[in-house]
C-alpha positions in Angstrom: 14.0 7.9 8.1 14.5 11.9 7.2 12.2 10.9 4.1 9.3 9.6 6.3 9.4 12.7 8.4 9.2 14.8 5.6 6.5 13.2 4.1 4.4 13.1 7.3 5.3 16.8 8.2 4.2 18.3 4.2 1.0 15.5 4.5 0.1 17.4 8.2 0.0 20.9 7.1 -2.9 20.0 4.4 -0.9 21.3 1.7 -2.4 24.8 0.8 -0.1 25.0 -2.4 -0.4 21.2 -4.3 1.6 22.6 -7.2 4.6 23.1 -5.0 4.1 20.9 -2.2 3.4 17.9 -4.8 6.3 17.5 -6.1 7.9 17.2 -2.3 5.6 15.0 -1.5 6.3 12.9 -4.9 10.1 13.1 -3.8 9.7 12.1 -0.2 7.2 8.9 -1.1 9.2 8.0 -4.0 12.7 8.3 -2.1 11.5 6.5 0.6 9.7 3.8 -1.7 13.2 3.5 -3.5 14.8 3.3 -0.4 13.1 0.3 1.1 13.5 -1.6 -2.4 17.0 -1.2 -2.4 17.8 -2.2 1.4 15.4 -5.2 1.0 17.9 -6.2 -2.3 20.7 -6.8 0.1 18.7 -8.0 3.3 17.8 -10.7 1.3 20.7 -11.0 -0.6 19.6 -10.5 -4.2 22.8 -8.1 -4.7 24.9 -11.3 -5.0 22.5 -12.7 -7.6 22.4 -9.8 -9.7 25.1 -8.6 -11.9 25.7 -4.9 -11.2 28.1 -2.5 -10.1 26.2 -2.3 -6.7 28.8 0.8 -5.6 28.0 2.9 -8.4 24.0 2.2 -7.9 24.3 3.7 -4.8 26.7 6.5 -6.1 24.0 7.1 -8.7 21.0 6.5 -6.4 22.3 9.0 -3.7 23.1 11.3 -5.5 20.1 11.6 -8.0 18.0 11.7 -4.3 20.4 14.6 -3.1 19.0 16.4 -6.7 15.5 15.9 -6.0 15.7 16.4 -2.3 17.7 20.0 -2.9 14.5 21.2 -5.5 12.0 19.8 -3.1 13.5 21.8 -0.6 13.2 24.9 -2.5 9.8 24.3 -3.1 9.2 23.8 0.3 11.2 26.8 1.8 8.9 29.0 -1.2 6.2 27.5 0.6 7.0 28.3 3.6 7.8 32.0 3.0 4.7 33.0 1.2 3.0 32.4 4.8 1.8 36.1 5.5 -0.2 36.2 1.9 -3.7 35.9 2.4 -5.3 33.1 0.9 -7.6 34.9 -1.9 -6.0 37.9 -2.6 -10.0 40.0 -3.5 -11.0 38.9 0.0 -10.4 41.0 2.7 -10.7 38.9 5.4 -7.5 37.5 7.1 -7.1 33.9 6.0 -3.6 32.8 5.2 -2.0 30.7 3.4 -0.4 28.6 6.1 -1.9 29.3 9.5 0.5 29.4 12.6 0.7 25.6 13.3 1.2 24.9 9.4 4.0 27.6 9.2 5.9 25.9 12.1 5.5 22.8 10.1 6.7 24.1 7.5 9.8 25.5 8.7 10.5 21.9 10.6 10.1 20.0 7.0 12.2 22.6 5.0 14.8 22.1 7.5 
């Protein structure tokens, strides 16, 4: 569910910064991808079929996701600070880098 939201919050601020915001959005879809695999294995009962230690899958599972999810979160709160930069840095108009809506965005999907 928390997955989901951050994918649709990073997807709605039309990711000025790919190179950062990428790899959250690669975390988020993948998590969540990962996630529906492995409750549909025990919704329709494949974990009895297959031979695996199904405690430490999820041991391993959640925790490599806590890993990804902590950098993606750093990426995201580096995102979210460089906010008052302008967007081309010989320009002299005021474009930034996330606008007010994006930054409050932002702040909600770092969280």
């Amino acid at each position: 569910l928390f997955g989901t939201i951050v994918w649709i919050l990073v997807a709605s601020t039309g990711v000025p910064l790919p190179l950062l915001q990428g790899w959250v959005m690669f975390v988020a879809v993948t998590s969540w991808f990962l996630s529906i695999v492995f409750l549909c294995v025990f919704l329709f009962g494949y974990a009895n079929r297959i031979a695996v230690n199904w405690n430490q899958a999820d041991f391993i599972f959640h925790g490599a996701t806590f890993v990804f999810y902590f950098g993606a979160f750093l990426l995201q709160a580096a995102t979210t600070s460089l906010h008052h930069f302008p967007r081309k840095f010989n320009s002299t108009t005021q474009d930034r880098i996330l606008s007010g809506r994006e930054y409050n965005i932002s702040i909600a999907a770092s969280v």
